[in-house]
C-alpha positions as protocol buffer text, in pm:
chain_id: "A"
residue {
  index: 1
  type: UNK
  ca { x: -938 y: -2766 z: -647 }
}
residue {
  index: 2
  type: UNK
  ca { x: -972 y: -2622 z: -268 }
}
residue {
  index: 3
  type: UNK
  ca { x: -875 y: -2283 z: -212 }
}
residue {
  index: 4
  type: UNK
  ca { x: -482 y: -2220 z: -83 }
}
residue {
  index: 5
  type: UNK
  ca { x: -462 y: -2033 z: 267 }
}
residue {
  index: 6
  type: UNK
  ca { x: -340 y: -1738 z: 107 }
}
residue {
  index: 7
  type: UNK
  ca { x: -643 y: -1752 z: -123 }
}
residue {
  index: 8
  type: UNK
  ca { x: -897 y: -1758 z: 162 }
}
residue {
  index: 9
  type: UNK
  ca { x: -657 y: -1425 z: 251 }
}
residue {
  index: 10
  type: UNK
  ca { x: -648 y: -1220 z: -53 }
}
residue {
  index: 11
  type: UNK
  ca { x: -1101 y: -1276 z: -12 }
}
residue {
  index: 12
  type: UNK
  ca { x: -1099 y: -1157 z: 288 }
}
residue {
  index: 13
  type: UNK
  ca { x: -862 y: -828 z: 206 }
}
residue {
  index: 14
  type: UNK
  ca { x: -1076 y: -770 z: -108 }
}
residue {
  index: 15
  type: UNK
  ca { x: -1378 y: -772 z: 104 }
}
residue {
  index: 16
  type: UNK
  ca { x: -1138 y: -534 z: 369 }
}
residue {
  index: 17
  type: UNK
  ca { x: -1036 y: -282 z: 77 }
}
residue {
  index: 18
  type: UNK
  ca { x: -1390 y: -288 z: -44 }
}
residue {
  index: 19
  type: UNK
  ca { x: -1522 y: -163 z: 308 }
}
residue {
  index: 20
  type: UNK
  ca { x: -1218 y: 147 z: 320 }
}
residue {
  index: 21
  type: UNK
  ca { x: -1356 y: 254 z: -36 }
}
residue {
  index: 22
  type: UNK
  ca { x: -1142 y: 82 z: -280 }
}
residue {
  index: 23
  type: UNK
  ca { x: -1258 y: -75 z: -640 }
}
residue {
  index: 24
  type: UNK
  ca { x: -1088 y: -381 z: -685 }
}
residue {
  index: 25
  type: UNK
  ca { x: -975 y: -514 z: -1011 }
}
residue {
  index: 26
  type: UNK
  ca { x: -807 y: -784 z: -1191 }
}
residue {
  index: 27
  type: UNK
  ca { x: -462 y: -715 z: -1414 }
}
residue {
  index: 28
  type: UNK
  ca { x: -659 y: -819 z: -1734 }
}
residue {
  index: 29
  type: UNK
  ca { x: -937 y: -575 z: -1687 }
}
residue {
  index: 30
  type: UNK
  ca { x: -778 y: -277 z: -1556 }
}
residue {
  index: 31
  type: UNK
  ca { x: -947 y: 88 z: -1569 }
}
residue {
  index: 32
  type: UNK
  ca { x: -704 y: 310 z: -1298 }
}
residue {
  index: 33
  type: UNK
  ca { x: -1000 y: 580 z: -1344 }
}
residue {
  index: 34
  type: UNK
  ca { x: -1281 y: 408 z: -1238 }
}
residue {
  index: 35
  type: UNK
  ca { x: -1259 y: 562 z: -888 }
}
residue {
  index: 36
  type: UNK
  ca { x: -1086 y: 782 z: -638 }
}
residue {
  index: 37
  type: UNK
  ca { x: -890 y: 431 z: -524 }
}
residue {
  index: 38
  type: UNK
  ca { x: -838 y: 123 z: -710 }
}
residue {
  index: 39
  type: UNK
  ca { x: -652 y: -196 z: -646 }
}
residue {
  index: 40
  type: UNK
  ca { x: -546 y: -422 z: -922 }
}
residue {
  index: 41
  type: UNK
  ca { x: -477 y: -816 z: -837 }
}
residue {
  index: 42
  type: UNK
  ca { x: -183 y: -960 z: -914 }
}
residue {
  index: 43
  type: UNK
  ca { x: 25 y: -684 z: -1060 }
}
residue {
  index: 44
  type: UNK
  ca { x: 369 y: -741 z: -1268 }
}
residue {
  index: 45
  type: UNK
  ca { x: 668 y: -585 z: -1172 }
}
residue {
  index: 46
  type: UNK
  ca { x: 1000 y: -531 z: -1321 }
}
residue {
  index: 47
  type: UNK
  ca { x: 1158 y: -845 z: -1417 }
}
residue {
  index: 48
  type: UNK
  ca { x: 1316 y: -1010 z: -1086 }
}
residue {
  index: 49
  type: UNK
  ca { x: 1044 y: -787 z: -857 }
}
residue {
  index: 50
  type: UNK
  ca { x: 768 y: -1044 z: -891 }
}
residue {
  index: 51
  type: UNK
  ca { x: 430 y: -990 z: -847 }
}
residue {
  index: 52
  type: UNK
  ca { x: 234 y: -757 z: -611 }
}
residue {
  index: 53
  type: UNK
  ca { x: -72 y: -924 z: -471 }
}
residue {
  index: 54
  type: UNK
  ca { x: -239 y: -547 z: -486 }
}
residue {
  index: 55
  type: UNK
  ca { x: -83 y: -236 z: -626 }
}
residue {
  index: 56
  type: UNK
  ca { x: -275 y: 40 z: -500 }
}
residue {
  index: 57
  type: UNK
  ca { x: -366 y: 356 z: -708 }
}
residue {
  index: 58
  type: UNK
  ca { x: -471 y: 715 z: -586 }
}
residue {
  index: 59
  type: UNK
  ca { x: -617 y: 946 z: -833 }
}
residue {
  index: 60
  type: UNK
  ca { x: -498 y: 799 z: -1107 }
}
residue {
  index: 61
  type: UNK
  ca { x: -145 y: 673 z: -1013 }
}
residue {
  index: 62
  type: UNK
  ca { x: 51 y: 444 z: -833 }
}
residue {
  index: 63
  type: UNK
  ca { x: 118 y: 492 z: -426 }
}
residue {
  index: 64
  type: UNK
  ca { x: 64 y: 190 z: -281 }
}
residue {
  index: 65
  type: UNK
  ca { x: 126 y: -230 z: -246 }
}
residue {
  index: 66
  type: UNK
  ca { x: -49 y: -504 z: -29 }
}
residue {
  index: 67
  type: UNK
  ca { x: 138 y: -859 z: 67 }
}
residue {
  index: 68
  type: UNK
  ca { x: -139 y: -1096 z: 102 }
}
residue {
  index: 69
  type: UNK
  ca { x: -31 y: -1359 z: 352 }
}
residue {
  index: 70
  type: UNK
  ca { x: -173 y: -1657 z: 490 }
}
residue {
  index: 71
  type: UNK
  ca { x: -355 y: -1686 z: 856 }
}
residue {
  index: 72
  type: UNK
  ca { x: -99 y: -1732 z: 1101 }
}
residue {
  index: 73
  type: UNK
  ca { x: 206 y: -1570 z: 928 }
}
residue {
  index: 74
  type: UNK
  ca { x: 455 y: -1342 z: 1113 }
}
residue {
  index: 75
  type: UNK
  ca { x: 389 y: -1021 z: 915 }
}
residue {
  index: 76
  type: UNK
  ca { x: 693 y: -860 z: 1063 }
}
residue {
  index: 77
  type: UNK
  ca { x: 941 y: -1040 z: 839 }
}
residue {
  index: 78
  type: UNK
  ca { x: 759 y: -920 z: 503 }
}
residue {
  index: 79
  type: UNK
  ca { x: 813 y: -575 z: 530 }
}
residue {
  index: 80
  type: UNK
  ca { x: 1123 y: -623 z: 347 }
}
residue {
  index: 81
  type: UNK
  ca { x: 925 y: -765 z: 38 }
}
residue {
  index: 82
  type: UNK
  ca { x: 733 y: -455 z: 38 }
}
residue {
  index: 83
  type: UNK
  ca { x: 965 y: -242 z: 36 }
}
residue {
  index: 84
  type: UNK
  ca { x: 1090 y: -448 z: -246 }
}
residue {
  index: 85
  type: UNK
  ca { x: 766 y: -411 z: -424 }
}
residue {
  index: 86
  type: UNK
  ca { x: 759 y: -63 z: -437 }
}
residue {
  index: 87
  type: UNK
  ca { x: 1098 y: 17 z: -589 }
}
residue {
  index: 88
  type: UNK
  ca { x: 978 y: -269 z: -854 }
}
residue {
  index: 89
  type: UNK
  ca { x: 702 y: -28 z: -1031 }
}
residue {
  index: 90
  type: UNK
  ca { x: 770 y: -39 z: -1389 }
}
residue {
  index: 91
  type: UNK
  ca { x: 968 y: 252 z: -1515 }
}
residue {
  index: 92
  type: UNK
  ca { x: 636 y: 339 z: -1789 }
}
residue {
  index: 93
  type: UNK
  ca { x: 457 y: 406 z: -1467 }
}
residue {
  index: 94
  type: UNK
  ca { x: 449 y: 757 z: -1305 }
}
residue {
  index: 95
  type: UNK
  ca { x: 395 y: 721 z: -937 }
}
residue {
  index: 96
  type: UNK
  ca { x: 332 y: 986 z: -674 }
}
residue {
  index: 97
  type: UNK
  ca { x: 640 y: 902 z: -545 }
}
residue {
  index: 98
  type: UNK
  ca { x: 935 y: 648 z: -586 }
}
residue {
  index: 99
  type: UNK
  ca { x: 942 y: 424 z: -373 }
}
residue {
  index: 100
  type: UNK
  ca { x: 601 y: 378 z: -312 }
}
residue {
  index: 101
  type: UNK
  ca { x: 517 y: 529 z: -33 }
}
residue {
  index: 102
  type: UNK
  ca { x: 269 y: 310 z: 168 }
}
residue {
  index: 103
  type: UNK
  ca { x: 296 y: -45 z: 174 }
}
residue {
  index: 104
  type: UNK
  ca { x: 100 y: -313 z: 373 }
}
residue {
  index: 105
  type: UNK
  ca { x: 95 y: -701 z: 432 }
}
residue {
  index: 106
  type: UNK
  ca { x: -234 y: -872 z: 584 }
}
residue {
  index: 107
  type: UNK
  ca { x: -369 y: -1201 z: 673 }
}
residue {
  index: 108
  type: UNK
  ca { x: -710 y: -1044 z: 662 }
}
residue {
  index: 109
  type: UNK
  ca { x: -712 y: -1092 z: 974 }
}
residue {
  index: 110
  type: UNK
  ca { x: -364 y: -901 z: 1123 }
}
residue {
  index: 111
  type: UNK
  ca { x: -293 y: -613 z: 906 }
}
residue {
  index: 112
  type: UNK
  ca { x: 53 y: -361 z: 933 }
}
residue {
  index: 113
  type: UNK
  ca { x: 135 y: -53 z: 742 }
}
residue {
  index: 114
  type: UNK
  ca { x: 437 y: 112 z: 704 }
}
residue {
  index: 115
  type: UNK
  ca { x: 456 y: 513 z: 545 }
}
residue {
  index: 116
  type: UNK
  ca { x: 773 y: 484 z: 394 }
}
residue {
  index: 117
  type: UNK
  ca { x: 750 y: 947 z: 361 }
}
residue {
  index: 118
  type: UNK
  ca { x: 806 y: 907 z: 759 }
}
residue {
  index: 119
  type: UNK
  ca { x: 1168 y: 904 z: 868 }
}
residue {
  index: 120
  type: UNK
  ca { x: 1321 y: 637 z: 1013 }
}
residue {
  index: 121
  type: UNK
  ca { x: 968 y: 461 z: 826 }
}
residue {
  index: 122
  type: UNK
  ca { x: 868 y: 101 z: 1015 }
}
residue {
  index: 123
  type: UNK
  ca { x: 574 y: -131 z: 982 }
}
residue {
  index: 124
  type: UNK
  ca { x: 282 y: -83 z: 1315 }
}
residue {
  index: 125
  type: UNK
  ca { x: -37 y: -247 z: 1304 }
}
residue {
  index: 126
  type: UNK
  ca { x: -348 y: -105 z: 1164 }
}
residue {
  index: 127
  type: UNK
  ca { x: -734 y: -179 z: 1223 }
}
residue {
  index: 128
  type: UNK
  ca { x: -799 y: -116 z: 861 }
}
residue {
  index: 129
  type: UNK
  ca { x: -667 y: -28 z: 502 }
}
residue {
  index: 130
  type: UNK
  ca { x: -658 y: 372 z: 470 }
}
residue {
  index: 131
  type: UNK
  ca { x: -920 y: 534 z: 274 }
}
residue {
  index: 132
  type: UNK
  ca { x: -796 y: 641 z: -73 }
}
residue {
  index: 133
  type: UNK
  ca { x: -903 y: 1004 z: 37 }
}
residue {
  index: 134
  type: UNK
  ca { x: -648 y: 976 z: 335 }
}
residue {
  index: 135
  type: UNK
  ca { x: -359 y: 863 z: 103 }
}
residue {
  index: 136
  type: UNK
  ca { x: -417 y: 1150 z: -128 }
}
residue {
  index: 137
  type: UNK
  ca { x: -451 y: 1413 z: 183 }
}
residue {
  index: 138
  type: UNK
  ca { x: -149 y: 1267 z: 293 }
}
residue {
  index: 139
  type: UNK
  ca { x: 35 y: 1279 z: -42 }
}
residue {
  index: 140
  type: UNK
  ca { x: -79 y: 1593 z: -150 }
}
residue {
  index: 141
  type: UNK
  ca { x: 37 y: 1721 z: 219 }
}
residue {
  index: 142
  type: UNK
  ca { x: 386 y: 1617 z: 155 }
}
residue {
  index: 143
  type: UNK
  ca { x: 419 y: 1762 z: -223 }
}
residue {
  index: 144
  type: UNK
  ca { x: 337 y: 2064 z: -66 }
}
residue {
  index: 145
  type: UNK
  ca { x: 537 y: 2069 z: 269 }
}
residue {
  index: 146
  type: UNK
  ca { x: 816 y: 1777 z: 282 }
}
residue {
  index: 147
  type: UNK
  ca { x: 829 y: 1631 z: 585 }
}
residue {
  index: 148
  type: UNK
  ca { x: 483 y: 1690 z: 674 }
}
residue {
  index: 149
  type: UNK
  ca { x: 381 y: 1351 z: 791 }
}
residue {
  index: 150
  type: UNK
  ca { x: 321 y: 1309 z: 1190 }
}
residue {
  index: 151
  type: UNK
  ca { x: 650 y: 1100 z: 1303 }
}
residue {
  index: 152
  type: UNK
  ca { x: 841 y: 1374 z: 1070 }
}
residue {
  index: 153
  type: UNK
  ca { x: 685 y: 1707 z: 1263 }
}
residue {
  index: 154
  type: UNK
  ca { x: 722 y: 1482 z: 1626 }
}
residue {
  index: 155
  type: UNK
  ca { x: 1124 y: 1462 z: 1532 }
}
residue {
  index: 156
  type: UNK
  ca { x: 1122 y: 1861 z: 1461 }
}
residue {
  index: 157
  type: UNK
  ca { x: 917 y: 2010 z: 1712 }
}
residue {
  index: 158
  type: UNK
  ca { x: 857 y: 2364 z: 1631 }
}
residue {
  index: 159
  type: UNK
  ca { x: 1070 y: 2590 z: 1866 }
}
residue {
  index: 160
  type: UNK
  ca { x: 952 y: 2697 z: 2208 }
}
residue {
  index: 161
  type: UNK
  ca { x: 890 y: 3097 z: 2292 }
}
């Protein structure tokens, strides 16, 4: 049986999660320890949440979800089912964070990313998937210091002398 578009996809953002330093695993064989960032295929949600086409783990624990879409989709209009995706973790999960904080939909080719710690969060494009080391700088930046993420400081400037 030929490969669906949005198989062809989910190859190419293996081989693009690969390259940013993250192990890549199936649901059935799953081992959230086996590096600094993993990202499991596939992964159930709560019941009417679906499936994630990658849940993304940091150290150990949930912060992330990638929308594999086919070539030629309008990414724009999926940010939505992100967002959806990462209030759907499974309550026997401990996050970072609820939601999720970063989610992402990708072609392969087009990729956007939206921080959902920023205020006022929205998807932008992105060259490449984030490093797992970046995601925990970032999260560990915000545990300490809420608000800590770039758009938050550029909305609260610190004040002039």
């Amino acid at each position: 049986m030929p490969d669906k578009p949005e198989d062809k996809a989910r190859k190419t953002i293996d081989d693009l999660l690969s390259k940013a330093g993250w192990t890549i695993q199936d649901r059935e064989e799953v081992n959230v320890s086996a590096a600094r960032g993993v990202a499991i295929r596939e992964f159930p949600l709560k019941s009417g949440y679906g499936f994630a086409d990658y849940l993304l783990y940091v150290d150990g624990a949930p912060a992330g979800v990638v929308e594999a879409k086919k070539e030629g989709e309008t990414l724009t209009g999926y940010e939505i089912q992100t967002e959806k995706y990462s209030v759907g973790l499974p309550d026997v999960l401990k996050p970072y964070r609820r939601p999720l904080p970063f989610c992402y939909q990708s072609t392969g080719i087009e990729t956007r990313f939206t921080n959902l710690m920023e205020p006022e969060a929205r998807s932008r494009p992105v060259f490449a998937f984030h490093r797992p080391e970046t995601m925990a700088d970032w999260l560990m930046d915000e545990s300490r210091k809420p608000g800590s993420t770039s758009r938050a400081r550029l909305k609260h400037p610190p004040p002039r002398h």
